[in-house]
PAVEX-776112 format. One line per 8 residues: number of its first residue (from 1); for each residue x, y, z of N, C-alpha, C. Coordinates in Angstrom, 2 decimals. Layout:
BEGIN
NUM	X:Y:Z:X:Y:Z:X:Y:Z; ...
//
This chain:
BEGIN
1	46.40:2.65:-26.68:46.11:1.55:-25.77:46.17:0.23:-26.53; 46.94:-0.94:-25.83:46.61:-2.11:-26.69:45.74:-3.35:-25.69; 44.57:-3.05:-27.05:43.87:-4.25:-26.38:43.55:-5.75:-26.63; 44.96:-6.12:-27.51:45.38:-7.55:-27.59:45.53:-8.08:-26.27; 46.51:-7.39:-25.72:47.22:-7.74:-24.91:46.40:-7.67:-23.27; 46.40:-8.77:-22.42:45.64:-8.31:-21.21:44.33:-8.34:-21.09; 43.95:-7.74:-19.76:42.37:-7.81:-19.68:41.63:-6.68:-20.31; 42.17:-5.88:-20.77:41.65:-4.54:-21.40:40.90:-4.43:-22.33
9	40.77:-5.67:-23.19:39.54:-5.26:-24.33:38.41:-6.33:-23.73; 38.66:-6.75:-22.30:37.50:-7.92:-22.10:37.10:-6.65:-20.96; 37.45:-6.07:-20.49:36.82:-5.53:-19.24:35.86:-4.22:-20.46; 36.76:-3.86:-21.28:36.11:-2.81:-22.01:34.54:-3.29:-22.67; 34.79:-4.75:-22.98:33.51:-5.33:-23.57:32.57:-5.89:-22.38; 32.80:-6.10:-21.25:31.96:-5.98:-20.06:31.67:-4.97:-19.74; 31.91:-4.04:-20.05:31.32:-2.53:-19.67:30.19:-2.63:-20.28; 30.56:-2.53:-21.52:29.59:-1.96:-22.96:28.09:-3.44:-22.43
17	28.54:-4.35:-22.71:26.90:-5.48:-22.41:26.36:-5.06:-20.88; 27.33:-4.97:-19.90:26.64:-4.45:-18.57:25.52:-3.44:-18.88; 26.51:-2.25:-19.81:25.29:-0.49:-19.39:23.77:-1.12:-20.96; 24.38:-2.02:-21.63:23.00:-2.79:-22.73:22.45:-2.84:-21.86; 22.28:-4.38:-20.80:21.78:-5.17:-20.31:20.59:-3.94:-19.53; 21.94:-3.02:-18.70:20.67:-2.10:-17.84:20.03:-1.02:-18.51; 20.20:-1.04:-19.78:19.43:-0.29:-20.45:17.98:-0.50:-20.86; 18.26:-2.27:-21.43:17.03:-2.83:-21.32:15.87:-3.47:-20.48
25	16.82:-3.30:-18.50:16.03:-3.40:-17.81:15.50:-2.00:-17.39; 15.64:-1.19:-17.57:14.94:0.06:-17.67:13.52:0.34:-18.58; 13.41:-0.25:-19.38:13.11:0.49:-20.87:11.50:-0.53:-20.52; 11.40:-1.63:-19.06:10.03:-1.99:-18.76:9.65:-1.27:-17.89; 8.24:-0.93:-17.94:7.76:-0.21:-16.70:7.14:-1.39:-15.63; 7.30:-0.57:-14.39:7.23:-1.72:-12.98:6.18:-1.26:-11.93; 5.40:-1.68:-11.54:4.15:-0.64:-10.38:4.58:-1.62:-9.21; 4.70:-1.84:-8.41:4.87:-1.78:-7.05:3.78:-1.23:-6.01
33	3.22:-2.39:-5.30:2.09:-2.54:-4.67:0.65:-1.25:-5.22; 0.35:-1.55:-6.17:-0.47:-0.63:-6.57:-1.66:-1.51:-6.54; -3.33:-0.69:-6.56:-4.36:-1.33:-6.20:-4.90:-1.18:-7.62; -5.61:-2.32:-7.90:-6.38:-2.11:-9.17:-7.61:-0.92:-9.20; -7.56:-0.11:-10.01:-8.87:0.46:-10.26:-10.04:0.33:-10.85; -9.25:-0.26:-11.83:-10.34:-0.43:-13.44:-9.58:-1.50:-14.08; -10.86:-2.22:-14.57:-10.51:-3.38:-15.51:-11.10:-3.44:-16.74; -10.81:-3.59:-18.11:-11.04:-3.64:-19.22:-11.42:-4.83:-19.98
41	-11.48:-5.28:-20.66:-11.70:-6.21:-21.84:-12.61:-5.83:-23.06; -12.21:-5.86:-24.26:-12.88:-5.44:-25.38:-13.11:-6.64:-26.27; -13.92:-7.10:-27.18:-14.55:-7.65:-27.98:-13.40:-7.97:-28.55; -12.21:-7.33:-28.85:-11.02:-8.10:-29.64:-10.22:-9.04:-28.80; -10.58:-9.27:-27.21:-9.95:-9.63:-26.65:-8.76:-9.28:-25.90; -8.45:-7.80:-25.89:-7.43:-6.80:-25.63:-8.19:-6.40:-24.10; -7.10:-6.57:-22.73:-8.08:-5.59:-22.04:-6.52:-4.93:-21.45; -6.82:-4.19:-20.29:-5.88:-3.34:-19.38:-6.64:-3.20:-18.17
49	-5.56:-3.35:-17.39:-5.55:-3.21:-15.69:-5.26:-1.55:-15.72; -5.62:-0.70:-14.86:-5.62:1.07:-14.21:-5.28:0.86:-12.57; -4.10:0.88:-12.27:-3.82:0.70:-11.16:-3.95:2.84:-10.57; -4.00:2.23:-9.04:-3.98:3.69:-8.13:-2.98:4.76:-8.39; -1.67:4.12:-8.88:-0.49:5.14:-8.83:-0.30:4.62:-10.02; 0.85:5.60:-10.89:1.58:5.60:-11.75:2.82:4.69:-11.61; 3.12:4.03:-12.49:4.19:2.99:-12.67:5.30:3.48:-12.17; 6.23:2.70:-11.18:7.46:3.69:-10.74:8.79:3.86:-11.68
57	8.76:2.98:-12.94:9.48:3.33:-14.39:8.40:3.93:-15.18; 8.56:4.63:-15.85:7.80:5.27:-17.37:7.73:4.21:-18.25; 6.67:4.18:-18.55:6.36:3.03:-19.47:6.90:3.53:-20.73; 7.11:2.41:-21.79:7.67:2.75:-23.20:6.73:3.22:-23.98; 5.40:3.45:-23.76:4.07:3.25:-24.08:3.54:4.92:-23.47; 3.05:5.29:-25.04:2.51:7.22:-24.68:1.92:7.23:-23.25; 0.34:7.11:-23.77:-0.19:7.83:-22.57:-0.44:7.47:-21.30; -0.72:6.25:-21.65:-1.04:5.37:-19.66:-0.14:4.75:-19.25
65	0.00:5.81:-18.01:1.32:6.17:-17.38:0.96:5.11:-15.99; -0.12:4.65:-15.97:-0.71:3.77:-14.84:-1.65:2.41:-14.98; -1.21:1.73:-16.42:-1.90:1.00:-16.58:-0.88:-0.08:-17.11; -0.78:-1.78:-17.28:-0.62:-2.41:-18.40:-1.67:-3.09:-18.99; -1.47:-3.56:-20.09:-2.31:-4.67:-20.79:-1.67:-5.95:-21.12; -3.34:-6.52:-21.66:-3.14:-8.39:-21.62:-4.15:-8.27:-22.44; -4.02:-10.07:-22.94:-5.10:-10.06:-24.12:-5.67:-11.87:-23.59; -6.93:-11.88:-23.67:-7.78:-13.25:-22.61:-7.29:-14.01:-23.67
73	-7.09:-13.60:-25.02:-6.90:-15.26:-26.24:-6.01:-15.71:-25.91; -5.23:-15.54:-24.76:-3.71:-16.46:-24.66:-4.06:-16.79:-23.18; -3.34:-18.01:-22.93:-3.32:-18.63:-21.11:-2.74:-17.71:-20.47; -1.46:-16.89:-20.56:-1.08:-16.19:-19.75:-1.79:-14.57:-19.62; -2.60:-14.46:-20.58:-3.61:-12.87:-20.79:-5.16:-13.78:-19.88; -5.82:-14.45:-19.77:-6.31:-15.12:-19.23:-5.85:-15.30:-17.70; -4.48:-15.66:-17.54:-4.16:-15.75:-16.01:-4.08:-14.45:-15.23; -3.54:-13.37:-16.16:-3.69:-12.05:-15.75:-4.79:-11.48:-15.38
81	-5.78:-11.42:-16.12:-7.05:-10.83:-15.93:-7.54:-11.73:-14.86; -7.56:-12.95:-14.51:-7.99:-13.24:-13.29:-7.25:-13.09:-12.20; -5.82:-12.62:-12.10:-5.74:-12.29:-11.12:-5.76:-10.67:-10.72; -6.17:-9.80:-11.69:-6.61:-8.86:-11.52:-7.80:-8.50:-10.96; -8.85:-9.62:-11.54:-10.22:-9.75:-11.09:-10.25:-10.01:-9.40; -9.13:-10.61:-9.35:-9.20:-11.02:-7.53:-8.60:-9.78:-6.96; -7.71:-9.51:-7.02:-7.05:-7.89:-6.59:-8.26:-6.79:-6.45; -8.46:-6.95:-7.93:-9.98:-5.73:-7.72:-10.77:-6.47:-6.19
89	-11.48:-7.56:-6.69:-12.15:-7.63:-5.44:-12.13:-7.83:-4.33; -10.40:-8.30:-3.83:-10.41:-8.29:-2.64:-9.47:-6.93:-2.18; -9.23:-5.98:-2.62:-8.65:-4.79:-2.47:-6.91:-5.11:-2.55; -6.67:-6.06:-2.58:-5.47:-6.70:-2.75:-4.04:-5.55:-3.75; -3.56:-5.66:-3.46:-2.22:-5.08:-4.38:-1.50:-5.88:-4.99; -0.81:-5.68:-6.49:-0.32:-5.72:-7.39:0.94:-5.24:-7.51; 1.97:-6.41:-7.87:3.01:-5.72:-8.19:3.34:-6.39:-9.77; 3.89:-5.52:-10.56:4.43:-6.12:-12.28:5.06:-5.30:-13.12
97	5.33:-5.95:-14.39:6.75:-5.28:-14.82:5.95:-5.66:-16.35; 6.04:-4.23:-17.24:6.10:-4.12:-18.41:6.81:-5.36:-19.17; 6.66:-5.32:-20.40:7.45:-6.01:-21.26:8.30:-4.85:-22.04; 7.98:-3.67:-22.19:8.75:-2.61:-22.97:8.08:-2.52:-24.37; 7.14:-3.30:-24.56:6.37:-2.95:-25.95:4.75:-2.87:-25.75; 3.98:-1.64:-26.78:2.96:-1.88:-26.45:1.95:-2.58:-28.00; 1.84:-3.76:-27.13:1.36:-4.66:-28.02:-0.30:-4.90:-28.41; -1.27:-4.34:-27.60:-2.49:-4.43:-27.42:-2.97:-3.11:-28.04
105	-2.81:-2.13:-27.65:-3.33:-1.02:-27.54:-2.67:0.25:-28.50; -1.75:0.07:-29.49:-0.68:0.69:-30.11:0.41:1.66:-29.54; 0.52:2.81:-29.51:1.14:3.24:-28.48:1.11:3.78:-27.46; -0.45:3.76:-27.04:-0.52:3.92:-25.69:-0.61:3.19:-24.25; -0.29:1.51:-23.90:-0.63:1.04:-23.32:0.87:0.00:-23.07; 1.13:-0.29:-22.37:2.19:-1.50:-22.26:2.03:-2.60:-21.87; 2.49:-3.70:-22.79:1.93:-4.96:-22.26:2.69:-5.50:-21.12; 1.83:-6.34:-20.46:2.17:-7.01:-19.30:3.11:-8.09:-19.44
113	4.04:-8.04:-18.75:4.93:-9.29:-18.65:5.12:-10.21:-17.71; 4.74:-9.82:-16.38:4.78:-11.00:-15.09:4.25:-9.79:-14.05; 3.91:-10.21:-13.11:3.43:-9.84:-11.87:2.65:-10.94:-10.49; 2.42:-10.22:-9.51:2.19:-11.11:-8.11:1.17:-10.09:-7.65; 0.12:-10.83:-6.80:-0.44:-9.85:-5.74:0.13:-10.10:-4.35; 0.30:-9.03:-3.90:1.51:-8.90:-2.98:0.02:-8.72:-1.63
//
């Protein structure tokens, strides 16, 4: 095959970054209208949300298969936990998406990257 010539080594290299790209939107886990259960915060400043159902991607993160985390020392771990705090109490649902690393909790927990209460 020659792929000087033509569209053939550009379509071949749009393949290859396309199946990257969706590889790495896979590799976050996502919960979809899930209700908070349990809320955390620890003395290091590390806490985690326990939603009703299991994340509808597998988190990159061992064991909690139904949780992410946030940490209050930052504005956006701070904005999280309060809007978790409101979800918990007004029975409200949650929707959010992993970041693909677990940063709080070592490898059992995945940190939070954006979410809405729906």
């Amino acid at each position: 095959m020659n792929f000087v010539k033509g569209n053939g080594m550009k379509s071949w290299m749009i393949a290859v970054l396309m199946s990257m790209a969706c590889l790495q939107a896979n590799a976050a886990a996502v919960i979809a209208a899930g209700e908070v259960t349990e809320v955390r915060v620890d003395a290091s400043g590390n806490g985690f949300v326990v939603f009703s159902k299991d994340l509808n991607t597998p988190t990159a993160c061992g064991t909690k298969q139904n949780a992410l985390s946030f940490n209050v020392d930052s504005v956006g771990g701070r904005a999280v936990y309060a809007m978790v705090m409101q979800a918990k109490a007004t029975g409200a649902r949650i929707w959010a998406t992993g970041t693909g690393d677990c940063l709080h909790y070592g490898n059992t927990i995945e940190a939070w990257k954006y979410g809405a209460i729906s």
